[in-house]
N, C-alpha and C positions, 0 to 999 in steps of 0.2 A: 617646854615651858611656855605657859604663855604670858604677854605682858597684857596688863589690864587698859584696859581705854577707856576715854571721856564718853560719857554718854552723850551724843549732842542732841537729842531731842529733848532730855531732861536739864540740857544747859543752856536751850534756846529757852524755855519754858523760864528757868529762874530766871534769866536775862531781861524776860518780857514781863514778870513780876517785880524787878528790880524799874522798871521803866513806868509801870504804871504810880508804884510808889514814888517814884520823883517826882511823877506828876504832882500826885493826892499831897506832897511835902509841899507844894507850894501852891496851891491854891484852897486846900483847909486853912492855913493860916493865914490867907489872905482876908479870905471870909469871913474868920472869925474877928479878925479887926474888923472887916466893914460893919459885922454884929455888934462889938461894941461901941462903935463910933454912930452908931444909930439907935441908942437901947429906946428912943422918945416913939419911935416908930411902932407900928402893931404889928410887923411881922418879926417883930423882934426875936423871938422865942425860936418862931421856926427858924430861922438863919440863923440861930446860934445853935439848933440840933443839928442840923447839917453840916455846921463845921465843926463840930464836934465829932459827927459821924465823917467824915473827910478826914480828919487827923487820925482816926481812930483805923481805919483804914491802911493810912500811911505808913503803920505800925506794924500791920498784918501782914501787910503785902511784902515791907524789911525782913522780917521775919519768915513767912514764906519762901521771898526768894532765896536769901541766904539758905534756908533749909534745903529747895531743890536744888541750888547748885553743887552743896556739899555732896546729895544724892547721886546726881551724877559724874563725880570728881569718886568717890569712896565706894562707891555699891558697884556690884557684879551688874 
């Protein structure tokens, strides 16, 4: 019988997804306040797509990592 084990290459991998998103969770919304706190400015636009795109990110990467961790916790 054999017992099943952790994959840890697939749970280093979520680990380091779940790290990047902490990141992208705090400084997308950092951003996007400096974007509203400055809408008078002309680069306004762009720094509000990029925290946009930062937040949106933060989201992916939650969700990725959760996905490979469960990978490597449940799969062969």
């Amino acid at each position: 019988m054999e017992t099943k084990r952790t994959n840890r290459n697939l749970l280093v991998k979520g680990i380091q997804n779940l790290g990047i998103c902490l990141v992208l969770m705090f400084t997308g919304p950092t951003i996007l306040y400096l974007a509203f706190s400055n809408q008078d400015k002309p680069t306004y636009i762009l720094v509000l797509i990029i925290a946009i795109l930062l937040c949106l990110g933060a989201i992916f990467f939650l969700f990725r990592g959760i996905y490979v961790i469960m990978q490597s916790l449940f799969n062969d």
